[in-house]
C-alpha positions, 0 to 999 in steps of 0.5 A, spaced: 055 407 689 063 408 688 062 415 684 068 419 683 067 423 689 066 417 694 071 412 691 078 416 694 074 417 700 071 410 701 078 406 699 081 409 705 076 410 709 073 402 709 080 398 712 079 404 717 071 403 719 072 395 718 076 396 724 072 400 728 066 395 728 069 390 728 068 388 721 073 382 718 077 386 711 083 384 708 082 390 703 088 395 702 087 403 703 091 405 697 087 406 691 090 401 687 095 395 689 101 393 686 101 389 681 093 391 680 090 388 674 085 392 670 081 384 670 082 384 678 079 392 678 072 389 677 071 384 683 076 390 687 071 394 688 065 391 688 068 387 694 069 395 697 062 397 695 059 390 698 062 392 704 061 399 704 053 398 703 054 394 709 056 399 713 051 404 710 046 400 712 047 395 719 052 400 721 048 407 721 055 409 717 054 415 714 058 419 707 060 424 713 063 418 716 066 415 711 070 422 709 072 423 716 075 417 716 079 418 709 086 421 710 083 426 704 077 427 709 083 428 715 087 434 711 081 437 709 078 439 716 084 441 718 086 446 714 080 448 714 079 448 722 085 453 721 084 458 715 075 458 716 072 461 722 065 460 723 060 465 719 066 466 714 064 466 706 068 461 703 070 461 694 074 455 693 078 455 687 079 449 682 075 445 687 076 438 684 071 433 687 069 438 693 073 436 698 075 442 701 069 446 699 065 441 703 070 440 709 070 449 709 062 448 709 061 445 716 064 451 718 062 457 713 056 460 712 056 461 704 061 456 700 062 458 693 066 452 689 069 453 682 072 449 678 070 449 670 070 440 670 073 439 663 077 434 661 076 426 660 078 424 666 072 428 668 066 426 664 060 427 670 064 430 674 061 435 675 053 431 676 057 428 681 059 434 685 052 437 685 049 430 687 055 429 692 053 437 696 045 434 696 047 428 699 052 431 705 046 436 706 051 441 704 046 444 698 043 451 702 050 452 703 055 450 697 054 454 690 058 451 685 059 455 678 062 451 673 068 456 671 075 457 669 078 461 675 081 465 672 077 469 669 070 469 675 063 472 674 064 475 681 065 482 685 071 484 687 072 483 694 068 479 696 069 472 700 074 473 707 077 466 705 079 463 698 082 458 697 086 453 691 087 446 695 092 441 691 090 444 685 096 449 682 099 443 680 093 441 677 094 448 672 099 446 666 099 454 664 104 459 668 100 464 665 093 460 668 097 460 675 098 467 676 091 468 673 088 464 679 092 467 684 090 473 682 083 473 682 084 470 689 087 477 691 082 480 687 076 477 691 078 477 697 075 482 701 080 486 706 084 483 710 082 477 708 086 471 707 087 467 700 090 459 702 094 455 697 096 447 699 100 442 694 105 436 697 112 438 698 116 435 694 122 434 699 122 427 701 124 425 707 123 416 706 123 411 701 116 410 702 115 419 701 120 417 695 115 413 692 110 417 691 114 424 690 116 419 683 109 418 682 108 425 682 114 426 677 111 420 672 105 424 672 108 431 670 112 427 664 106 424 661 102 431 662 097 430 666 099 435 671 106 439 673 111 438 679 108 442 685 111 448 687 115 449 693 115 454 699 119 460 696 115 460 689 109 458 691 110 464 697 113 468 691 107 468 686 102 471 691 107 476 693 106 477 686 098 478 686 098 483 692 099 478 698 101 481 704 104 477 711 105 472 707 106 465 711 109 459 709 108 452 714 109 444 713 103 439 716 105 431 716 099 428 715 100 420 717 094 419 712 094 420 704 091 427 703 092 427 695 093 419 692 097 419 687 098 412 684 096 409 679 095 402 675 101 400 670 094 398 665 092 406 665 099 407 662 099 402 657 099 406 650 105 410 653 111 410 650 116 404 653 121 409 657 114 411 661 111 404 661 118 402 664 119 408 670 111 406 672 113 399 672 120 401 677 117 405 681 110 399 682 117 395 685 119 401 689 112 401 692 113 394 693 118 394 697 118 401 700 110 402 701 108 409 699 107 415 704 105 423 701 111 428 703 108 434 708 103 438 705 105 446 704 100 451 706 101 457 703 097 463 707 097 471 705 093 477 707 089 481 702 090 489 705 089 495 703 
């Protein structure tokens, strides 16, 4: 029951949904809690999948409940409900899990998601995506390619939103970057809108320091790079042909894009890593852990 999809969406989501029906649950939102051992992640989830089969079953909870209850769920509509309006077609670039493709298609009449899903971290991900439209009902709507985005097998200007939801920093490459934003211009119709969204990186607590270090231990083991700010993220789509370019910052008091991760993934790294992991765990202990505003990124593709 806890696929990739539904995992992220679910840890947030169950504290929440217990509340509500009344449902006694001790079980943290985050992800991983300090100090999680790889023999407590076992007994962990299956005490959240216990639950959830309860409020899937007893309570008519549904996997739409359960995203909408999730503070990646929460962001997601909202960007969507000010960027998809109604009847629009949608290309959704770097989907990841689909949660913004899924949030545009309650309002999108054609949502098209790409995302070449390769890696290790992502073995069956894209079973997963596929499986996860069905289950939302979202199938006649949702067309998944399995592509690199900067390279697509579509017409030019041919959606009237695209979008890169907290990806760009999911692209190791500048030249893979650009090329992205680039086919975003080159498939949005005229007068179309292409949306960028990533965390700012401009904490504004000690909880929000957390998690900016997270983001930044991520950058040096390799698996992404530190999120852009307004002005180069703003500068990239100049650089594509954007015009009426808008720069704004959403505080969500949910995490949208969970970032921790156990000490037990990062045992194979060198000390210095293992070490500044274990640092920050302690700062999470003491602080908690809260993501900075969201930078959305918005520009018109005219003639």
């Amino acid at each position: 029951m806890l696929d990739d999809f539904i995992f992220p969406l679910a840890c947030q989501a169950i504290p929440r949904l217990c509340d509500r029906f009344g449902i006694e649950c001790s079980l943290p939102e985050e992800l991983f809690p300090v100090g999680v051992k790889r023999q407590d992640v076992a007994s962990l989830n299956g005490e959240r999948e216990r639950i959830l089969g309860e409020l899937f079953s007893s309570r008519g909870v549904s996997t739409w409940d359960v995203f909408d209850a999730s503070g990646i769920g929460q962001e997601r509509n909202a960007i969507a409900r000010d960027f998809v309006r109604n009847g629009s077609s949608l290309l959704d670039l770097a989907t990841g899990r689909g949660y913004f493709a899924f949030a545009s298609a309650r309002l999108s009449n054609e949502v098209t998601a790409v995302d070449i899903m390769d890696g290790a971290q992502r073995v069956g991900w894209w079973r997963v995506f596929l499986e996860s439209s069905r289950r939302l009902g979202l199938a006649p709507v949702v067309n998944g390619i399995r592509s690199d985005g900067s390279s697509l097998p579509l017409a030019p200007e041919r959606f009237a939103v695209v979008s890169c939801i907290h990806a760009i920093r999911n692209l190791l490459v500048p030249k893979v970057q650009k090329g992205i934003i680039a086919e975003m211009h080159r498939t949005t119709t005229e007068g179309g809108m292409a949306v960028l969204a990533e965390s700012s990186m401009e904490a504004e607590s000690p909880a929000e320091e957390v998690y900016v270090a997270y983001i930044k231990l991520r950058a040096k083991i390799g698996w992404e790079v530190v999120p852009q700010g307004s002005n180069e993220l703003e500068g990239l789509m100049h650089e594509a042909g954007f015009s009426e370019i808008v720069s704004d910052k959403k505080r969500f008091d949910r995490d949208y894009a969970p970032v921790e991760f156990p000490s037990f993934v990062v045992s194979d790294q060198p000390p210095r890593i293992r070490e500044e992991h274990d640092s920050i765990e302690k700062l999470r202990s003491k602080h908690g852990i809260s993501p900075p505003p969201v930078i959305i990124v918005s520009g018109k593709n005219e003639a």
